[in-house]
N, C-alpha and C positions, 0 to 999 in steps of 0.2 A: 516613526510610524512605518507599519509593514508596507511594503512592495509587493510581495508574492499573492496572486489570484488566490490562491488556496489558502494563503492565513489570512485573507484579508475575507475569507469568508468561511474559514473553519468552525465557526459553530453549529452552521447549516450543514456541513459536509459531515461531519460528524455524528449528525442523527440518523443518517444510515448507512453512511461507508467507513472504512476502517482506515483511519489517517495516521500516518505518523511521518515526525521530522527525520530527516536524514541520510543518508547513503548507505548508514548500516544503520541496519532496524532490528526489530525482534516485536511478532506477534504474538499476543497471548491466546491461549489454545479457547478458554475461557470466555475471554471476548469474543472471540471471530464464531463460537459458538452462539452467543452471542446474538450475533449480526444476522448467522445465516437462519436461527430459528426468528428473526421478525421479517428479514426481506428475501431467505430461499439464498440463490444464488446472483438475485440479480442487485448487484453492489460493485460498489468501488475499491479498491486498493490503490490509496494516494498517499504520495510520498513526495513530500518536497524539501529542499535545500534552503540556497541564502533569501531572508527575508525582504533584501535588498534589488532581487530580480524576480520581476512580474510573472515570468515561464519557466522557471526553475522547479519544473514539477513533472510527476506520473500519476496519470488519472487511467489505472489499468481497469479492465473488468476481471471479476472477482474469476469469471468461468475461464478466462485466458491462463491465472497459476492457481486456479483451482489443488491441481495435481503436485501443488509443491510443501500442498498443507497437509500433509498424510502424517499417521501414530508415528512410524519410524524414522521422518525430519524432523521429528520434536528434536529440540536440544538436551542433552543428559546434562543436569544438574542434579546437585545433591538437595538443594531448595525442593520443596512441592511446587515449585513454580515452572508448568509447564511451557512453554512461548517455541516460537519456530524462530531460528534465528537467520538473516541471509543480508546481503547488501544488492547494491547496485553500481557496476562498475564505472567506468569513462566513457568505455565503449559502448553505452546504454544493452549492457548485459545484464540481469538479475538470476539471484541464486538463491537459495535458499539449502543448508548446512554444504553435504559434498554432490547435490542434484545437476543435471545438465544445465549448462548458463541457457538463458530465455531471451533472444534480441525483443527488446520492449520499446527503440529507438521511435517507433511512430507514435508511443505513449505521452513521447516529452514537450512538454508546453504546449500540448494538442488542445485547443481550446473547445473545441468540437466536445469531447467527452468530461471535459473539466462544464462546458453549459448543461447536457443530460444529470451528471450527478446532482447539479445544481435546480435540476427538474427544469431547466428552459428549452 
């Protein structure tokens, strides 16, 4: 059984922020259009790790890497599948392709913003 706050309530988080597992991600241009044509700008971008620890998570606002979802960070694939692709490093750094790293360190296991997206 999950641990993580966010999977242990990802179906809720889901109906309006744009969630995915892992340390290296990849958004799809699609969805996040998606997202921002039902709630604007005001959403989440959460990304969590091992399902095993409760805080192993980022509960970013959408308006904090707004700027990192632009036409030319899309990823060049030969697929029609456009997505932005970036991780998250150790140093609670985020990037997305070759953009300035983003310190997100007060994003991590911030309960505070993990309860808002959660509407409490």
């Amino acid at each position: 059984m999950a641990n993580n706050l966010v999977e242990v309530n990802i179906v809720k988080l889901k109906q309006k922020h744009y969630v995915r597992k892992g340390y290296w991600f990849d958004f799809s241009k699609k969805k996040m259009e998606q997202i921002i044509g039902l709630m604007k700008d005001d959403f989440y971008i959460i990304i969590y790790g091992d399902s095993n620890t409760s805080d192993d998570y980022y509960v970013i606002p959408y308006k904090i890497v707004s700027n990192y979802f632009r036409e030319e960070a899309l990823a060049r694939e030969r697929r029609n599948n456009q997505r932005w692709i970036g991780s998250i490093h150790k140093d609670h750094m985020f990037t997305v392709k070759a953009e300035p790293r983003l310190d997100i360190s007060s994003y991590y296991g911030n309960r505070t913003f993990l309860d808002k997206a959660l509407g409490k």
